[in-house]
C-alpha positions as CSV (number, residue, x, y, z in Angstrom):
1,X,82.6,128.2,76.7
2,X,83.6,127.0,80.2
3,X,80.7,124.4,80.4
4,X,82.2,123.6,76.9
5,X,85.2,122.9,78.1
6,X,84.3,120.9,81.5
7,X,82.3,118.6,79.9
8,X,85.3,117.9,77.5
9,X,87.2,117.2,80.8
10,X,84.7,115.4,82.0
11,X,84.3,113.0,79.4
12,X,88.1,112.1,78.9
13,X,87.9,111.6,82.9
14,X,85.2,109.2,82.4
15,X,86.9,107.2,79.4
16,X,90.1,107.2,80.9
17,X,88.9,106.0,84.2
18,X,86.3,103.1,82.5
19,X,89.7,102.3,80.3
20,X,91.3,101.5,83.5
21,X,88.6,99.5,85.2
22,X,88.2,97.5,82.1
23,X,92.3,96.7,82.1
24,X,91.8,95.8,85.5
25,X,89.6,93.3,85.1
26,X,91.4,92.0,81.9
27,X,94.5,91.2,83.5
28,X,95.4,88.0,83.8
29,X,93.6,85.8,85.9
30,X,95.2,84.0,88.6
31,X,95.7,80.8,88.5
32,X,95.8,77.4,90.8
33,X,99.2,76.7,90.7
34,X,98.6,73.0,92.2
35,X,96.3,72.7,89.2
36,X,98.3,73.8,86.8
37,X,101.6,71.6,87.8
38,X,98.6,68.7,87.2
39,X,98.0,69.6,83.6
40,X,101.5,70.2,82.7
41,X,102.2,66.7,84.1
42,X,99.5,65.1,81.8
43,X,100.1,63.7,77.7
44,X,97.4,63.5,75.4
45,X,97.6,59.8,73.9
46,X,95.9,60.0,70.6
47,X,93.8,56.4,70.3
48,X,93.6,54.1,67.0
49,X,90.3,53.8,65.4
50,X,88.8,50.7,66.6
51,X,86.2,48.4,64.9
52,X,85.1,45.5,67.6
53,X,82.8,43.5,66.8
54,X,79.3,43.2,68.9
55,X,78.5,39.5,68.8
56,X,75.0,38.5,70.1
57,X,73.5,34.9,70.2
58,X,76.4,33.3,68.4
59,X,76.5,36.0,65.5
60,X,77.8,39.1,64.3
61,X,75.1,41.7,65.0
62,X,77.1,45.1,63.6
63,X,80.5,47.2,64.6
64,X,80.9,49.5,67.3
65,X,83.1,51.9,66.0
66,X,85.5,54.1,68.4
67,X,88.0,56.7,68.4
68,X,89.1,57.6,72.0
69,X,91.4,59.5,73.1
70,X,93.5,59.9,76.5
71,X,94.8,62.3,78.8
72,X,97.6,60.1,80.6
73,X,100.4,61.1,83.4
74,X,103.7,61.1,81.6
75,X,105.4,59.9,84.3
76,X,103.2,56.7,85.0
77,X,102.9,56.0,81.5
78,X,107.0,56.6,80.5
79,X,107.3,53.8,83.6
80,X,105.1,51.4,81.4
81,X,106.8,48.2,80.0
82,X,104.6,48.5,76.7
83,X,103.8,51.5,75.0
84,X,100.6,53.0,75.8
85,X,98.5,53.0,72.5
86,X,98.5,49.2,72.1
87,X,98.2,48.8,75.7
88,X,95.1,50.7,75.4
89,X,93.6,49.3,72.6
90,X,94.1,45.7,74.1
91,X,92.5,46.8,76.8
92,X,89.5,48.7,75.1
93,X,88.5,45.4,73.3
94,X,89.1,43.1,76.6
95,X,86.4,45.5,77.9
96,X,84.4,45.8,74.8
97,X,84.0,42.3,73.9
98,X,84.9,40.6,76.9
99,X,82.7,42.3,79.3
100,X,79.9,43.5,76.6
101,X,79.3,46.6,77.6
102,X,77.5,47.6,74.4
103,X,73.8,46.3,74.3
104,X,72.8,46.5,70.5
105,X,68.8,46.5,71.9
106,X,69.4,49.9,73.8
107,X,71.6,51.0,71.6
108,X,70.0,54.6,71.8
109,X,70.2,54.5,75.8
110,X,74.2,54.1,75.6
111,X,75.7,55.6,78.4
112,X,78.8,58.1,77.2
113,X,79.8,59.0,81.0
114,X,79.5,55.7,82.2
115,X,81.7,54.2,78.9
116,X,84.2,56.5,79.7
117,X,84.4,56.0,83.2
118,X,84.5,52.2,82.9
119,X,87.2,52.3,80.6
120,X,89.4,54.7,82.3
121,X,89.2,52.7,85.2
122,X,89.8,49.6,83.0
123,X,92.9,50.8,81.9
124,X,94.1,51.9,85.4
125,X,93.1,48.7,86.7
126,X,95.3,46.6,84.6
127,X,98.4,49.3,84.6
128,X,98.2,48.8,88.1
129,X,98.4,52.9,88.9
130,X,96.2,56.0,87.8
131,X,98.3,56.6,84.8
132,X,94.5,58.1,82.7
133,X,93.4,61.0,84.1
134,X,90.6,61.3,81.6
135,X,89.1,59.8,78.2
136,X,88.1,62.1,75.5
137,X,85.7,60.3,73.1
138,X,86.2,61.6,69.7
139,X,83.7,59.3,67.7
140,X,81.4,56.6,68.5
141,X,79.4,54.6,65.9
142,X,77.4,52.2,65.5
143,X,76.6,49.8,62.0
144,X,74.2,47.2,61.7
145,X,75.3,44.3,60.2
146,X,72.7,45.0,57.4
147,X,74.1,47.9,57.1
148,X,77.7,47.0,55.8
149,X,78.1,46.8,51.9
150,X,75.1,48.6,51.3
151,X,75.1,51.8,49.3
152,X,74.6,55.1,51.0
153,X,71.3,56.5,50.1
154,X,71.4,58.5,46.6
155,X,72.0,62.7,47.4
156,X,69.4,65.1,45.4
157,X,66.2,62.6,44.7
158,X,63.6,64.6,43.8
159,X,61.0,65.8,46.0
160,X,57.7,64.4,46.5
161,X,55.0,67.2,46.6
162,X,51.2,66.2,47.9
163,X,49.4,64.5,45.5
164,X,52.0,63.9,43.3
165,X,54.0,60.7,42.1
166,X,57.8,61.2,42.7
167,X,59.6,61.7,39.3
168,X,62.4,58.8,38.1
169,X,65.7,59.6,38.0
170,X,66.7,61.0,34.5
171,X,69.4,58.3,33.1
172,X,72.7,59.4,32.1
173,X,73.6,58.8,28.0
174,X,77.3,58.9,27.3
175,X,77.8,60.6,23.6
């Protein structure tokens, strides 16, 4: 009955001391003040779609299509004489198209942390202070000009087993 009862003792002395350790460790974690001040300084500028154009021997080749987004220092960017979002967006197609920083023949070898960095320092550049802290891409496309008008493929064609012709699409009667 003792041994009964000591390991009872013993086990509650082992829960409530893991229960403990384990609060311990969940408590808050401590944080970098100087850090923090930093990200409570900073606005997230939500960016317009933009569609530029990616011209290439005197003709339209396809769009570049971008959505980017900003992380900007509210006190830099409250200071500025035009309101950020169209400041931006000029300044993403200056670099875009002006500079041609998308190469439709390595089109798969685009460079994501070199686009952002070259347009966050764009930006900063021509504000004339570090106002963008950081660029958040949020989509990045590319259509071919062949592309555009087309129809997306057709959904639920049937499918081709070895050996055998693929069937026609049964046509739709209205009664």
């Amino acid at each position: 009955m003792i041994k009964l009862i000591l390991v009872g003792v013993w086990i509650c002395v082992l829960t409530l001391g893991s229960v403990y350790f384990s609060m311990q460790m969940a408590a808050a974690p401590r944080v970098d003040e100087e850090a923090a001040a930093r990200a409570a300084a900073l606005d997230l500028v939500r960016g317009s779609q933009a569609t530029i154009p990616v011209i290439s021997d005197g003709a339209v080749k396809g769009y570049f299509l971008t959505r980017l987004s900003y992380t900007a220092n509210r006190e830099l960017a409250a200071k500025q004489p035009v309101p950020m979002g169209e400041m931006i967006t000029d300044e993403l197609y200056t670099l875009l198209v002006g500079q041609r920083m998308i190469d439709v023949e390595k089109i798969d070898r685009f460079d994501v942390d070199g686009f952002r960095s070259t347009i966050k320092d764009g930006i900063n550049k021509r504000l004339g202070a570090e106002v963008i802290e950081d660029v958040l891409v949020e989509q990045i496309d590319y259509i071919a000009k062949l592309e555009v008008g087309k129809e997306p493929p057709r959904r639920g064609t049937a499918i081709v087993r070895s050996g055998e012709a693929p069937e026609a699409p049964a046509k739709l009667t209205a009664h």
